[in-house]
C-alpha positions as CSV (number, residue, x, y, z in Angstrom):
1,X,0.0,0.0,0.0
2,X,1.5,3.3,-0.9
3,X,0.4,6.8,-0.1
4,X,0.1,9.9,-1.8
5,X,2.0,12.5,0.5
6,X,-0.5,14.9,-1.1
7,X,-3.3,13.3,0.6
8,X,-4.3,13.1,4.3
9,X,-2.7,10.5,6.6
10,X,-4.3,7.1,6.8
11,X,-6.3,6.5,10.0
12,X,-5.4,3.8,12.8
13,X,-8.1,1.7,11.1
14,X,-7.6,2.0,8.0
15,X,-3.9,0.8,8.8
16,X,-5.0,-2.1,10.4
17,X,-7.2,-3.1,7.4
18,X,-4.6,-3.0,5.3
19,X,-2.4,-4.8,7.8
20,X,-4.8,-7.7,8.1
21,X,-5.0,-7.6,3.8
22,X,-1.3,-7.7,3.3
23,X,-1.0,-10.4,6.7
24,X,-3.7,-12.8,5.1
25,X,-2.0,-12.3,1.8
26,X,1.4,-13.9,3.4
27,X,-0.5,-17.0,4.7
28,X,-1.7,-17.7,1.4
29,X,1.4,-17.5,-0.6
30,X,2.6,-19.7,2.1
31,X,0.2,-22.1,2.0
32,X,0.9,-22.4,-2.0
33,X,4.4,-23.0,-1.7
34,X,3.9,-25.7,1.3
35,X,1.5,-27.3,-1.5
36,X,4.2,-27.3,-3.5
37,X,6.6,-29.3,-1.7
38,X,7.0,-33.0,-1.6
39,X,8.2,-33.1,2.2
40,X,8.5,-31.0,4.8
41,X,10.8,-31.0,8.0
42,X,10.4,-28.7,11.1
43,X,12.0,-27.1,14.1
44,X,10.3,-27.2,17.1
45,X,11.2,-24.9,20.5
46,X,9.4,-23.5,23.9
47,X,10.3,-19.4,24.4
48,X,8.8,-17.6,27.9
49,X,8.7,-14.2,27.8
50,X,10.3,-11.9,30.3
51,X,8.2,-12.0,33.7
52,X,7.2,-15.3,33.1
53,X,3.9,-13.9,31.5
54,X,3.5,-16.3,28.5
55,X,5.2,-18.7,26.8
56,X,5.5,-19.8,23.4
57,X,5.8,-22.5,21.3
58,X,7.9,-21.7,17.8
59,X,7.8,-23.5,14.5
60,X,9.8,-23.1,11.7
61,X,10.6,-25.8,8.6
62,X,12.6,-26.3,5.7
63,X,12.0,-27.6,2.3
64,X,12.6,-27.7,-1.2
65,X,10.5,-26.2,-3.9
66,X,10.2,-27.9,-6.7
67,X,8.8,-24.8,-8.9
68,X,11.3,-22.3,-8.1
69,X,13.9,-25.0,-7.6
70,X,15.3,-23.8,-4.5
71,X,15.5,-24.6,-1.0
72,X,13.2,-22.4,1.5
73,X,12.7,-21.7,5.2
74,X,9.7,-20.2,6.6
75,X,8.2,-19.8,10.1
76,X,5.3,-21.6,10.9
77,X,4.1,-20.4,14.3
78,X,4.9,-18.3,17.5
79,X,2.1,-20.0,19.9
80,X,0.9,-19.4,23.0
81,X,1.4,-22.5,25.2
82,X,0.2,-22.6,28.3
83,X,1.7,-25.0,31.0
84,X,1.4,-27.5,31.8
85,X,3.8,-28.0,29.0
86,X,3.6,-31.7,28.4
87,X,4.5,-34.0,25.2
88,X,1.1,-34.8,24.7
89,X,-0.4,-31.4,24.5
90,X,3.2,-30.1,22.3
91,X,2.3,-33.1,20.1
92,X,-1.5,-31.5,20.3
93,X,-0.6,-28.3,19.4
94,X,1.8,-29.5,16.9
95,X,-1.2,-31.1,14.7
96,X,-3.7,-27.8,15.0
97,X,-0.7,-25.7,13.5
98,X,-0.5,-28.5,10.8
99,X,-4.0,-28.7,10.2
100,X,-4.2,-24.7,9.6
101,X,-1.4,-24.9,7.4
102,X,-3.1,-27.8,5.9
103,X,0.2,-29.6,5.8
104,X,-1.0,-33.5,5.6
105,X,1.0,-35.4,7.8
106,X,2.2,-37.6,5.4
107,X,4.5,-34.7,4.1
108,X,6.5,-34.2,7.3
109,X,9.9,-35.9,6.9
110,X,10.5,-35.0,10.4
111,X,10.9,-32.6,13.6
112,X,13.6,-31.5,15.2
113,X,13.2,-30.7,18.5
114,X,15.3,-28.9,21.4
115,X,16.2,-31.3,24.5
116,X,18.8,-28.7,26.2
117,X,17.7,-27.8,29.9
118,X,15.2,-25.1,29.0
119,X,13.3,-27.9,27.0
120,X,13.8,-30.5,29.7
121,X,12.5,-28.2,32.3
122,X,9.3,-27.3,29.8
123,X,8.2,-30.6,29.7
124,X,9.4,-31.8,33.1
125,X,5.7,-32.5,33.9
126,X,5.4,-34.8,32.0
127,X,8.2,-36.5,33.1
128,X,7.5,-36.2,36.9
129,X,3.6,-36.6,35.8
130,X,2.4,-33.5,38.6
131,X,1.4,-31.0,36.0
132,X,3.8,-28.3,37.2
133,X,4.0,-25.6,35.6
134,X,6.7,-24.6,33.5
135,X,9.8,-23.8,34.3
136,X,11.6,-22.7,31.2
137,X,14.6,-19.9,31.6
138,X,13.4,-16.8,30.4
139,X,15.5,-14.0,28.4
140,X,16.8,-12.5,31.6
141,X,18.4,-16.0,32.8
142,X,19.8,-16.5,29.3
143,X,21.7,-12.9,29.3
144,X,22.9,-12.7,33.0
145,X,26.2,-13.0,34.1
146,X,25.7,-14.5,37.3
147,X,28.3,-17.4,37.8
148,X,26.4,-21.0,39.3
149,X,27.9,-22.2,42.3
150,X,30.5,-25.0,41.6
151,X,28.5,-28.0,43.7
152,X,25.3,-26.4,42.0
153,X,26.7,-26.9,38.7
154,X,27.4,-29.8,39.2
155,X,24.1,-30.9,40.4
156,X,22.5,-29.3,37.4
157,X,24.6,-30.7,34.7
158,X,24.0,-34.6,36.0
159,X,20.1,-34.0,36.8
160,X,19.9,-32.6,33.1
161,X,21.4,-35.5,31.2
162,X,19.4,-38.0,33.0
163,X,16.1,-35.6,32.5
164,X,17.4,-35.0,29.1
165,X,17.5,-38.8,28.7
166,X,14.2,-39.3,29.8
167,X,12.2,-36.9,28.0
168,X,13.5,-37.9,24.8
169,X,12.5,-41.5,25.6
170,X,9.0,-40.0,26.3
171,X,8.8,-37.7,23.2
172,X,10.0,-40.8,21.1
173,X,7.1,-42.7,22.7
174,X,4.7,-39.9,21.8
175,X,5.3,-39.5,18.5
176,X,6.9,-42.9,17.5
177,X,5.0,-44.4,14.3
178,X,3.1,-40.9,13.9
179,X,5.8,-38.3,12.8
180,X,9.8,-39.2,13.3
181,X,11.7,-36.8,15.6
182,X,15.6,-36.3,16.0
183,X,17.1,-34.5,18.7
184,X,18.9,-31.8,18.6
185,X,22.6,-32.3,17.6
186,X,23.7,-29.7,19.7
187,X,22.1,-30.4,23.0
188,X,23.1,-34.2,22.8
189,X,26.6,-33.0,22.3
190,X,26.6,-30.5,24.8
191,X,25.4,-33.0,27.6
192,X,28.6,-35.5,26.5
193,X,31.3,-32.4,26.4
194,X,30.0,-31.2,30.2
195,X,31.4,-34.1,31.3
196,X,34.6,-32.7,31.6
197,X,33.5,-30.2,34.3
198,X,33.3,-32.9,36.5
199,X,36.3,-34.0,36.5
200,X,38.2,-33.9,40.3
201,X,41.4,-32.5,39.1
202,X,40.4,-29.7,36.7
203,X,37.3,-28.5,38.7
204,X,39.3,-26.3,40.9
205,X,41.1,-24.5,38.2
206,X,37.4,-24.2,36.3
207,X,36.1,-22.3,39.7
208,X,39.6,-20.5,39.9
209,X,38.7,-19.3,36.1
210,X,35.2,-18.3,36.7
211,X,36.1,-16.7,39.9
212,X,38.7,-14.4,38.0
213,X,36.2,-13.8,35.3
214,X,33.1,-12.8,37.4
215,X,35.5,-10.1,39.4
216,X,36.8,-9.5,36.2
217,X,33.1,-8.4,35.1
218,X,32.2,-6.6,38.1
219,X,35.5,-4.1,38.1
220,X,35.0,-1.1,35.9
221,X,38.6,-0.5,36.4
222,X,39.8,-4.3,35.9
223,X,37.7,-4.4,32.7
224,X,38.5,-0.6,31.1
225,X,42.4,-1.8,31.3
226,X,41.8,-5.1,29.5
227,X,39.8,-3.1,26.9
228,X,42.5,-0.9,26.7
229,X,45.4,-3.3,26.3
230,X,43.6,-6.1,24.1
231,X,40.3,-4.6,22.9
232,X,38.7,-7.7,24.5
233,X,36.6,-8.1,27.3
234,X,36.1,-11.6,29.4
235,X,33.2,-13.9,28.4
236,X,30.9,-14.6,31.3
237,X,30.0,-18.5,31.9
238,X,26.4,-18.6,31.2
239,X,24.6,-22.6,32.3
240,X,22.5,-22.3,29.3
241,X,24.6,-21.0,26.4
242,X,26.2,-23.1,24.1
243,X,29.6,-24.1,24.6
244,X,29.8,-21.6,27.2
245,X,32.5,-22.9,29.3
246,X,34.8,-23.0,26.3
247,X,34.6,-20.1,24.9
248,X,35.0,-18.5,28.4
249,X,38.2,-20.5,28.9
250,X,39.6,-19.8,25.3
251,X,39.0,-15.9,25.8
252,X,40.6,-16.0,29.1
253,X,43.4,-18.1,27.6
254,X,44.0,-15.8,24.9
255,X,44.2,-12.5,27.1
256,X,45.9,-14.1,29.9
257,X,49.2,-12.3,29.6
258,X,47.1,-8.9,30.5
259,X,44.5,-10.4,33.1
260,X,47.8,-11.4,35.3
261,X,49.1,-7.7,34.8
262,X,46.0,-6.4,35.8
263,X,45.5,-8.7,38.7
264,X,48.3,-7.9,40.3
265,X,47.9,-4.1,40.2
266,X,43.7,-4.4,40.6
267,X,42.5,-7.3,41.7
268,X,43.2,-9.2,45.7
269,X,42.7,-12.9,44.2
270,X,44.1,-16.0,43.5
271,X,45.5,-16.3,40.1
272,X,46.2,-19.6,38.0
273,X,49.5,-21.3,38.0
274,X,51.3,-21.9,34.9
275,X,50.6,-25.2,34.9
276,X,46.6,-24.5,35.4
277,X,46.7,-22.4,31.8
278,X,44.9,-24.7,29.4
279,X,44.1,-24.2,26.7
280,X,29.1,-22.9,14.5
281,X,28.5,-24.5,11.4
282,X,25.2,-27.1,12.6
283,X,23.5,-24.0,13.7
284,X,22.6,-22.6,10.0
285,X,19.3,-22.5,8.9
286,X,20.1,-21.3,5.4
287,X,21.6,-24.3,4.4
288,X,22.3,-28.0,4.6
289,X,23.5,-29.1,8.3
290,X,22.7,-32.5,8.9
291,X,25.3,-34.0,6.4
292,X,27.9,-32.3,8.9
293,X,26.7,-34.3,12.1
294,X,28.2,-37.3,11.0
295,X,31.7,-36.4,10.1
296,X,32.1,-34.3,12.9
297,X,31.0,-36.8,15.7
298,X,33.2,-39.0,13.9
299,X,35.6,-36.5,13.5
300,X,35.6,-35.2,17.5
301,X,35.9,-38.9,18.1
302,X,39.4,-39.5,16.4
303,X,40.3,-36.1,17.8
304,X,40.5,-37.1,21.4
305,X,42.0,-40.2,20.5
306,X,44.7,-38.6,19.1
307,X,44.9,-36.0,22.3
308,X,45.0,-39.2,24.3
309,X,47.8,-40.4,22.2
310,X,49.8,-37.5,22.1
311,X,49.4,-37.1,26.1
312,X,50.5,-40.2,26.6
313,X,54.2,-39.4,25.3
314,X,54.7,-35.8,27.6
315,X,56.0,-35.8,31.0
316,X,53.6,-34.3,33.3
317,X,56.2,-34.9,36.1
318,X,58.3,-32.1,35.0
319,X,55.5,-29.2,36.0
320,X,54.8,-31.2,39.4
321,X,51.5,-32.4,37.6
322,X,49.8,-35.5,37.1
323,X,48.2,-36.6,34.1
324,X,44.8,-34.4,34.5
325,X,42.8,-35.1,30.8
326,X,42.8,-39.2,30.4
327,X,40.1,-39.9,32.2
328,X,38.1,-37.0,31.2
329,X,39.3,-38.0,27.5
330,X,37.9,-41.4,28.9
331,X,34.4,-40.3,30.4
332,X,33.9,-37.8,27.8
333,X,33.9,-40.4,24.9
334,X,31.7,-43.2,26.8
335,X,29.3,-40.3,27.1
336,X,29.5,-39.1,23.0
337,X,28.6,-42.9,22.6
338,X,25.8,-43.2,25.0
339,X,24.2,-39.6,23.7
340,X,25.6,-39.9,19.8
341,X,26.4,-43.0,19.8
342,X,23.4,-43.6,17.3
343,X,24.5,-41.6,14.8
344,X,27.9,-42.9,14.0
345,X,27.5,-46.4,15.0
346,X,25.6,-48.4,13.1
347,X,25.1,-51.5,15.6
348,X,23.8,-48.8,17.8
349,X,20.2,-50.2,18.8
350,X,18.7,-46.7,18.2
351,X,20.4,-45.9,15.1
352,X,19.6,-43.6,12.7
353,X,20.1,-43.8,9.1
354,X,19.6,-40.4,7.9
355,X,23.1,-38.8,9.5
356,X,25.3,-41.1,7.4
357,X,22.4,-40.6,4.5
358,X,23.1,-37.2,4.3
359,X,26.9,-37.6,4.8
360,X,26.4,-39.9,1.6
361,X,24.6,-37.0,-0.4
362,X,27.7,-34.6,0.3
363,X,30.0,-35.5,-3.0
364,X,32.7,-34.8,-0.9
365,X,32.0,-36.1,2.4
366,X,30.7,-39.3,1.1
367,X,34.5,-40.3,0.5
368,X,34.8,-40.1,4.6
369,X,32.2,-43.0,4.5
370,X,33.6,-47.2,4.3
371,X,33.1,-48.8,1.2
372,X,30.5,-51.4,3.2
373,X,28.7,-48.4,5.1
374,X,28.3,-46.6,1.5
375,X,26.7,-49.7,-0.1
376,X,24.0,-49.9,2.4
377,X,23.1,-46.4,2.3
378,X,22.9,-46.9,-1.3
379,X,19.9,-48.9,-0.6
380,X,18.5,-47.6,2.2
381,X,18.4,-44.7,0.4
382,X,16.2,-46.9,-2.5
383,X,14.0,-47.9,-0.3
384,X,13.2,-44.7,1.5
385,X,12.4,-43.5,-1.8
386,X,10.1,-46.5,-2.3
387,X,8.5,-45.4,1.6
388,X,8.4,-41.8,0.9
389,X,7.0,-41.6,-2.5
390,X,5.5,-44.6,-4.0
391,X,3.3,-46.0,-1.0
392,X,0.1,-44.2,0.0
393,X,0.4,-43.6,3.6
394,X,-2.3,-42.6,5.1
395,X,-3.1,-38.1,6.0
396,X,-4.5,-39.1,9.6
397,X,-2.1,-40.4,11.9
398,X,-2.6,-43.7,13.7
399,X,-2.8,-43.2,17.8
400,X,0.8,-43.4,19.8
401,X,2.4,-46.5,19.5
402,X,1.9,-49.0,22.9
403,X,5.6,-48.7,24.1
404,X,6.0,-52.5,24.2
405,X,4.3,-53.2,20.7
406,X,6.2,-53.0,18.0
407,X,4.3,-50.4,15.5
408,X,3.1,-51.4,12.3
409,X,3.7,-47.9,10.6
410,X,7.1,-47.1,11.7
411,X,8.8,-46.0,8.8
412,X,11.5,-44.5,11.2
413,X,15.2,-44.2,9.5
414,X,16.1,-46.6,12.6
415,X,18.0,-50.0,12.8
416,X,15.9,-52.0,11.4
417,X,14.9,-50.0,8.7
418,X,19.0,-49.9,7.6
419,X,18.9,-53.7,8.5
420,X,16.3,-53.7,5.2
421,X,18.7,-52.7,3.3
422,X,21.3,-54.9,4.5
423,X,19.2,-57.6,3.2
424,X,19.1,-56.6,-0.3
425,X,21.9,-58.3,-1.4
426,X,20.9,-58.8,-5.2
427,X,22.1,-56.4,-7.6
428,X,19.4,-53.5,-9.1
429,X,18.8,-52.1,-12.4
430,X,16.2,-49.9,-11.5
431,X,16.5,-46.1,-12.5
432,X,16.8,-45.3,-9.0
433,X,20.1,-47.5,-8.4
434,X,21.3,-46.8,-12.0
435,X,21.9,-42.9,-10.8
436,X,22.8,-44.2,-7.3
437,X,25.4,-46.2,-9.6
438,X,26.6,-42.6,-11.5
439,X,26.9,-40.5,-8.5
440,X,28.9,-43.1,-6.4
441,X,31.2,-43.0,-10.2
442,X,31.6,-39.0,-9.9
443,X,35.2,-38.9,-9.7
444,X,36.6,-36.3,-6.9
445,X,37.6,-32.8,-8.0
446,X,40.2,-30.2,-6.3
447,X,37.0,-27.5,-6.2
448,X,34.9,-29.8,-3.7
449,X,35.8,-28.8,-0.2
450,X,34.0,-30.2,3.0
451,X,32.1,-26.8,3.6
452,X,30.2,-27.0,0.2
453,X,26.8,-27.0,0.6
454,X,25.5,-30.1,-0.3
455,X,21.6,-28.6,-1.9
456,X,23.5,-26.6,-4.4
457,X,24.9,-29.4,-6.3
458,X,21.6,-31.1,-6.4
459,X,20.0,-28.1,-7.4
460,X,22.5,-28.1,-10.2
461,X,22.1,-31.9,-11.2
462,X,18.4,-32.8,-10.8
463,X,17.8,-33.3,-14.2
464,X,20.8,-36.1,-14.3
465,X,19.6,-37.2,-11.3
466,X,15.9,-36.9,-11.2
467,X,15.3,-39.5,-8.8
468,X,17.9,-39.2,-6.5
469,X,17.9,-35.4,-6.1
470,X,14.2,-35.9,-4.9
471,X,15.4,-37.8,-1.9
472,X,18.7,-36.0,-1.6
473,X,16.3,-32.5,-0.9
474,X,13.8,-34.0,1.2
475,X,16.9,-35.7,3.7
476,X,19.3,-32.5,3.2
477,X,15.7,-29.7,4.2
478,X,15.9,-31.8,8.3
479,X,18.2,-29.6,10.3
480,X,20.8,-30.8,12.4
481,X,19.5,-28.6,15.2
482,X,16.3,-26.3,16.8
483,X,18.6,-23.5,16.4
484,X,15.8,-21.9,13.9
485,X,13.4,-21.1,16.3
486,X,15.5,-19.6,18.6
487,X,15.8,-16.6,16.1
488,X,12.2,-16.6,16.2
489,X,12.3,-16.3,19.8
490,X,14.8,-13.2,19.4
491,X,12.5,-11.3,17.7
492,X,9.8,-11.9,19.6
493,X,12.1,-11.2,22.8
494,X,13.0,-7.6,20.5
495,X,8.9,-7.0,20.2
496,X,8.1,-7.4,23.2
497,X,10.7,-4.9,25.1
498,X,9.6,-1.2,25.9
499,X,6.3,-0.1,25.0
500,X,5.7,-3.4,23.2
501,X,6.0,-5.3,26.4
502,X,2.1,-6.0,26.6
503,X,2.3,-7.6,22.9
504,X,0.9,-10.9,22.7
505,X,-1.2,-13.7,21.5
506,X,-2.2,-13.4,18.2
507,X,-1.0,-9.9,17.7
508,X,2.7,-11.4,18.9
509,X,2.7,-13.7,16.3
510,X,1.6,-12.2,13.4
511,X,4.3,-9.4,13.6
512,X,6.6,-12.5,14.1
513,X,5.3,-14.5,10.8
514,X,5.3,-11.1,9.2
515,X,9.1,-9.6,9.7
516,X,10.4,-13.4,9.7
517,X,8.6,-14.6,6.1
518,X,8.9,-11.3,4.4
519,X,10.3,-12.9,1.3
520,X,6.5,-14.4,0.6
521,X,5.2,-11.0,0.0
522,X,7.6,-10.0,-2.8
523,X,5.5,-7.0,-4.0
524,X,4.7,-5.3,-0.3
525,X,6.1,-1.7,-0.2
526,X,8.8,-0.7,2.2
């Protein structure tokens, strides 16, 4: 809508009509590209405003469209959700936002959802079955710089792996057979790196670290020096950001030469000895991510066995220390295979085909993959094109699957499912493995580098591969992570602040779909 500067302004209601024109006009181009698409996977996250006054439920999803030929994202929903925040009632509210988008079922490829500790708390009624309310962290927990008692910690990080543990069994049992949901990459690898902060030798320096770091913080002085001398400031260690205790660590490693300086002039506390010094790619949304998860589990794995390796051959003896990393190097890969163990191991009871799927539909990355793994991905891959496109399966979803019954419908990328293809041992002319057969024969060039994005060369190479491609979009569109909604959740957190702070409902998430789907209304008017 554009106005004539020569006429009088436009009225609050006339505004608002046009609002609610242009609004309704964004649901329905949506709507016509979601028609459009052959699958569809989602991101799924809980967000409570500040003061605890409402709490939302955010939806975004990824897909390929076939008419523009191009990969899209798009947010779905920004829901109220009142507690109590169980998985039945997510999985509820899950289907109404379906049904209004009239997505059928049958064309969700999956969900991703968040199990970090602000999830795990959401939906800790249902696992302590009181109907509690929520207790999701708000904004204000996620941005303070209030450092968590040691033994608290502590506390915290083992009660949220086992809750974590728990609530994905539950979530698995709520939707298993009806739509297939991964966890999120992150937040399983988070809960198997915390490990390390447990460890009895290096806890003290850890507290030592945040100690100096939280007086740090809280000295104008202290801090405008550092500033001065580095142009860096410390990192606070926040519980519920990712890879927080790293990234506090390596910052504090890397100005270390200044913090001594300063502590010595500034600052009346115990420093770290020398010998106490030590020393996000699946987040995107734009692009391809869960092809990475894969080779960098894998990858992370042969990592600390070669730290292990290399420790092994230094004298510790010489700095009056012991060993202080191989049993952490220990614990922390027992826990990558008890939380990730499913996605590089394929004797994993809960394994899951798509991660080494997708590693298989990177032309470069597939190379990472054994010659006996890459043959039965080959047809796995056949016969989740068989299971995705040439069976009818039902648009109403069967009821949960009894937990000790195994379900008739599960078409889950699971163990069994890559057993299948185990089993088909004869060789295939099909169309479908004839172009398995000429990608798997695309020689490697110099120009194809690990970081490629994988939907690009499909994209590129659907018409050589017209049968193929269709399964390489659908499998590359699933993120690796709920990292999508959390933007959502940023700029609802932006909306509501100031005089928007009384925004919600309905109102909350229409200027949410609107600023985050603007590319759907190519003609609106700056």
């Amino acid at each position: 809508m554009k106005h004539d500067p020569r006429s009088p302004a436009f009225g609050r209601n006339a505004v608002n009509t046009e609002i609610d024109k242009a609004y309704k006009q964004l649901l329905t181009n949506m709507k016509f590209v979601l028609r459009r698409a052959r699958k569809i996977s989602l991101s799924a996250d809980i967000w409570t405003k500040r003061g605890m006054t409402e709490s939302k439920l955010g939806m975004t999803a990824r897909l390929y469209d076939p008419h523009s030929k191009i990969m899209r994202r798009m947010t779905l929903a920004c829901r109220t959700f009142p507690p109590p925040h169980t998985a039945a009632r997510l999985f509820k509210l899950t289907m109404d936002i379906l049904a209004e988008w009239d997505i059928a079922p049958s064309k969700i490829s999956a969900i991703v959802t968040d199990n970090g500790s602000n999830m795990v708390a959401a939906f800790k009624a249902f696992v302590d079955s009181n109907g509690s309310d929520s207790h999701n962290k708000s904004d204000e927990d996620k941005e303070g710089v209030t450092v968590t008692s040691d033994d608290t910690e502590e506390a915290n990080v083992v009660e949220e792996v086992d809750e974590y543990m728990q609530f994905g069994e539950q979530c698995d049992r709520e939707f298993d057979g009806r739509i297939k949901r991964h966890s999120c990459t992150i937040h399983r690898l988070q809960t198997a790196i915390r490990v390390f902060e447990k460890d009895e030798t290096l806890k003290p320096i850890i507290r030592k670290a945040r100690v100096i770091v939280k007086t740090f913080r809280m000295s104008t002085v202290a801090t405008g020096e550092l500033i001065k001398a580095t142009n860096l400031t410390l990192i606070a260690d926040v519980s519920t950001r990712w890879n927080s205790t790293l990234l506090f660590l390596k910052r504090l490693d890397l100005v270390q030469d200044s913090v001594k300086e300063i502590m010595t002039r500034h600052l009346k506390i115990p420093g770290l000895t020398p010998g106490e010094w030590v020393t996000d790619k699946l987040s995107a949304d734009k692009e391809a991510t869960i092809h990475r998860v894969h080779f960098y589990i894998n990858g992370l794995v042969r990592h600390l066995e070669c730290i292990r390796d290399a420790l092994s051959k230094l004298d510790f003896s010489s700095s009056d220390l012991d060993n202080p990393f191989d049993q952490v190097i220990l614990a922390m890969e027992s826990e990558l295979s008890r939380v990730l163990g499913y996605v590089i191991n394929e004797r994993d009871p809960k394994f899951d085909a798509v991660y080494i799927a997708s590693t298989f539909l990177h032309k470069k990355l597939r190379l990472t993959l054994p010659h006996r793994v890459a043959s039965l991905t080959s047809r796995w891959l056949a016969l989740k094109s068989s299971d995705w496109y040439e069976q009818n399966i039902p648009d109403i979803l069967p009821e949960p699957a009894d937990p000790n019954v195994t379900s008739k419908f599960n078409t889950d990328d699971d163990l069994d499912f890559f057993v299948a293809a185990r089993l088909e041992v004869a060789p295939h002319n099909s169309p479908f493995d004839l172009e398995i057969q000429t990608y798997i024969s695309l020689p490697a060039s110099t120009e194809d580098i690990t970081d490629d994005n994988p939907e690009l060369f499909w994209i590129q190479n659907a018409g050589k591969f017209p049968l193929l491609s269709r399964v390489a979009f659908d499998i590359l569109a699933i993120p690796a992570a709920s990292s999508a909604p959390e933007r959502v959740f940023s700029i609802g957190s932006a909306a509501t602040m100031g005089k928007g702070n009384r925004l919600a409902g309905h109102n909350l998430e229409r200027k949410i779909l609107s600023l985050r789907n603007t590319e759907y209304l190519p003609d609106l008017d700056d």
